[in-house]
Legacy VTK file of the C-alpha trace (Angstrom):
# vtk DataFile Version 3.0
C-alpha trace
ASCII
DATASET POLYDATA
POINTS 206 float
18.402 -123.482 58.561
19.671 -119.989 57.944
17.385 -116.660 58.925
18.186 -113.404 58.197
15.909 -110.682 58.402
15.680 -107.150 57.534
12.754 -104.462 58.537
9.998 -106.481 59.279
10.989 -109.055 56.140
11.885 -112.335 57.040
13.573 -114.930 54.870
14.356 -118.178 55.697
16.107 -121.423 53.718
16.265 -124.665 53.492
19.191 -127.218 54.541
20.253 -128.779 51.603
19.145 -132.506 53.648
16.153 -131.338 53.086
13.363 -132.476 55.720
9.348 -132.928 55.445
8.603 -131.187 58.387
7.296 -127.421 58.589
9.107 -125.156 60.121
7.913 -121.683 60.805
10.209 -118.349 60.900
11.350 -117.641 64.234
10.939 -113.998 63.661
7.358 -113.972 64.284
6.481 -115.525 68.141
4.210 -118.283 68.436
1.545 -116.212 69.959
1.026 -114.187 66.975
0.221 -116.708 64.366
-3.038 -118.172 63.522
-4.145 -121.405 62.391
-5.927 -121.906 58.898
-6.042 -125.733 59.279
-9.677 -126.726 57.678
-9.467 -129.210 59.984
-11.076 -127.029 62.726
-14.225 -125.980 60.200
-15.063 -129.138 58.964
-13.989 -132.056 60.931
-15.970 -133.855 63.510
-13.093 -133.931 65.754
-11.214 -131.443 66.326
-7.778 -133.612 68.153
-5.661 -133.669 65.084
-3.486 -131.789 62.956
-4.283 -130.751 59.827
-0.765 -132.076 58.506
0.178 -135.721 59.070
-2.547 -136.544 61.039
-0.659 -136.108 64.302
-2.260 -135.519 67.611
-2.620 -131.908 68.768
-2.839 -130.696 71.991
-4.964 -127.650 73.816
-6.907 -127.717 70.715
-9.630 -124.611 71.282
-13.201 -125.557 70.706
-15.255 -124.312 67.152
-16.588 -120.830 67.965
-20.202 -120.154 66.885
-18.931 -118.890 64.072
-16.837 -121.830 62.926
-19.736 -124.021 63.594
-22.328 -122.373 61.283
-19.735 -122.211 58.389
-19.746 -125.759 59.239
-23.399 -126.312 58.972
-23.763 -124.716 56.005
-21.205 -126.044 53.941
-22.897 -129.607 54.856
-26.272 -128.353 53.749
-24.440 -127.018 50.408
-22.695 -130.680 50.050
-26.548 -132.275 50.835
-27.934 -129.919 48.490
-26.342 -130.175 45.038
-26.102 -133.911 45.835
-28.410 -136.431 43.883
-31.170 -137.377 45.857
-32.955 -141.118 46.224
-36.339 -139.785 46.207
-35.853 -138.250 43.052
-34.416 -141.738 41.501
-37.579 -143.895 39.690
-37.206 -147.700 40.647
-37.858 -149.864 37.282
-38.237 -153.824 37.645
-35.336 -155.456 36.156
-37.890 -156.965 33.341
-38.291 -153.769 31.938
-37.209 -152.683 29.177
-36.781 -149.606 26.411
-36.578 -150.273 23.033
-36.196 -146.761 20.850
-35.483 -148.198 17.698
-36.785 -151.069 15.190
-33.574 -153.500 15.702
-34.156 -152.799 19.417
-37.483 -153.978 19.523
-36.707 -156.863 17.215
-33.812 -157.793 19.245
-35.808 -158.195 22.618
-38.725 -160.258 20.500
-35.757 -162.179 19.489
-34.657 -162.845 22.760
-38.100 -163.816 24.427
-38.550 -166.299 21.718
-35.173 -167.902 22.682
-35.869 -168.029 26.161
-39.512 -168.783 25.865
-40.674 -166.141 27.385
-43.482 -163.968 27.071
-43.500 -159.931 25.928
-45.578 -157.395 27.169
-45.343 -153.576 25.128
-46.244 -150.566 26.323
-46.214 -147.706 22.983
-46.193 -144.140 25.020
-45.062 -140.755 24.201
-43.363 -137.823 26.999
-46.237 -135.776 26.482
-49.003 -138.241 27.321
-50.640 -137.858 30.406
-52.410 -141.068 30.345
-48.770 -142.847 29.365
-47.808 -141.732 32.707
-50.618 -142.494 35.230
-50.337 -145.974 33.696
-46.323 -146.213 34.484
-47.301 -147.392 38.249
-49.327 -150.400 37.032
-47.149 -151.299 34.709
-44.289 -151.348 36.801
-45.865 -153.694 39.323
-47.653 -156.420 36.496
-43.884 -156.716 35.885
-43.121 -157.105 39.652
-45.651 -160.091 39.557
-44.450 -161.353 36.543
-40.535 -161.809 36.685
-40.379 -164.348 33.848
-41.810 -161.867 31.507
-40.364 -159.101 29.437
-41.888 -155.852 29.668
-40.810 -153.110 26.869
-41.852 -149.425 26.774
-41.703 -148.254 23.047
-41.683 -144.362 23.255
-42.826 -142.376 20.426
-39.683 -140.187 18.812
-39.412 -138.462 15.475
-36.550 -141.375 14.506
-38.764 -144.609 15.511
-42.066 -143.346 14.071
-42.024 -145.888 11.214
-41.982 -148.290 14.251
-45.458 -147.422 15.530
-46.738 -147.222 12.165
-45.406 -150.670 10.853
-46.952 -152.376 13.905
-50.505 -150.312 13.404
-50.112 -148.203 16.580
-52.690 -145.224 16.337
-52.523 -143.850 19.578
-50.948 -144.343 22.905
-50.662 -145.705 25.611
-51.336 -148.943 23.459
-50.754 -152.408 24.020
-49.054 -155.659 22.648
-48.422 -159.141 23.865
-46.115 -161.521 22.102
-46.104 -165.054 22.329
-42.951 -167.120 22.238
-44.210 -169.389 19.638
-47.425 -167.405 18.327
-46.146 -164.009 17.726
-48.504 -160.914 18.155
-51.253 -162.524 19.862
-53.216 -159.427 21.396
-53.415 -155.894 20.290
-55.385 -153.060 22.367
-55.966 -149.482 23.580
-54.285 -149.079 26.793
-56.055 -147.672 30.351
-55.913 -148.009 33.659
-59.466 -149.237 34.007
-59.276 -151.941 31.647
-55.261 -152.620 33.125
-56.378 -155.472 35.154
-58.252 -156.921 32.022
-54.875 -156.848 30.117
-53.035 -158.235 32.762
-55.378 -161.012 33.124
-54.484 -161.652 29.520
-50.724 -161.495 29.961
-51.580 -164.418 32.796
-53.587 -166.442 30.479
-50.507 -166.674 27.622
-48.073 -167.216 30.679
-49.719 -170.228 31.254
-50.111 -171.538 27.532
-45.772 -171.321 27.440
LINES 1 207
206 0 1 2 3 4 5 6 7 8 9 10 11 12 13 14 15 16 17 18 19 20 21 22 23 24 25 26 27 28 29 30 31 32 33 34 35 36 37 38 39 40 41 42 43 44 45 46 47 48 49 50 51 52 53 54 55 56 57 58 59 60 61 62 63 64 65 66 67 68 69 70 71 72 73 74 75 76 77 78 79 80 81 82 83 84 85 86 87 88 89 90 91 92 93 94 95 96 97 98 99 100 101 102 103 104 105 106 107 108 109 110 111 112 113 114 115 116 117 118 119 120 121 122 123 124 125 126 127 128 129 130 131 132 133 134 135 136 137 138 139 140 141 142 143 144 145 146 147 148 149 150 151 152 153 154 155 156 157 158 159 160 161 162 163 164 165 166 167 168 169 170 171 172 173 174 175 176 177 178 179 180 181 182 183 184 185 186 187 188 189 190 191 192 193 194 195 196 197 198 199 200 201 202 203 204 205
């Protein structure tokens, strides 16, 4: 390696064998130069290099100050990260069918599989749609071997909800695997239990 300096400009090349190690211009003493290695902001330990992974030794400990840039760059990462509580567990069995060939298609398939189909017609905006999710969710639960389909209202599917005589929401439909539409009703969570009682009965009769 060739150095050649002038004022306090330092230049420094290369062999032409080339190497992967750093080297550092002698011109400046060892005592003078600071690290920038990440390694000491944001690693738990603190005994390697930043380079190659190679051990290090006399490493100085995080000052406070490296240690809250630490902590807050965590809570940043924790932060803009998704979290689980925010995530809504659906059973498996449910399903969302937003257009007429989608909800076709899954009557299709129960029929197939002998199964029966419990709808749920709702709309974003209903409050009632929503305090009935919950027991929805968990007459599925208890009820693997049915099919459970929320129909929501949208401005493309509303022929949907007016083919099948749907007036209001939440409403209700159960579909049997060899009789078709076998119960139509206004859906609440005081009559729920009623409805699921009915979904039972029709379980039984496949």
């Amino acid at each position: 390696m060739v150095v050649s300096g002038s004022g306090s400009a330092t230049a420094f090349t290369i062999p032409s064998s080339g190497c992967n190690h750093f080297f550092a211009p002698k011109a400046f003493p060892s005592s003078t130069r600071h690290s920038t290695s990440t390694s000491i902001f944001f690693r738990d330990t603190d005994s390697f290099d930043e380079i190659g992974g190679s051990p290090k030794k006399n490493v100085e400990k995080p000052s406070d100050f490296q240690s809250r840039m630490k902590s807050i760059v965590v809570q940043q990462k924790s932060s803009t990260s998704p979290k689980s509580k925010n995530k809504v567990y659906r059973p498996k069995n449910v399903k969302t069918a937003v257009s007429l060939k989608e909800f076709a298609d899954v009557i299709e398939e129960a029929r197939r599989e002998d199964k029966v189909v419990v709808v749920r017609f709702i709309a974003t905006w209903c409050k009632k749609c929503h305090t009935l999710r919950p027991s929805f969710d968990k007459a599925a639960t208890s009820h693997p071997q049915v099919i459970f389909v929320d129909v929501p209202v949208l401005e493309s599917n509303s022929n949907l909800h007016k083919g099948l005589g749907v007036e209001s929401v939440p409403f209700g439909h159960i579909y049997h695997p060899k009789k078709g539409l076998v119960e139509e009703t206004k859906l609440s969570r005081k009559t729920f239990s009623e409805f699921e009682g009915l979904v039972k009965m029709y379980c039984n009769l496949t």
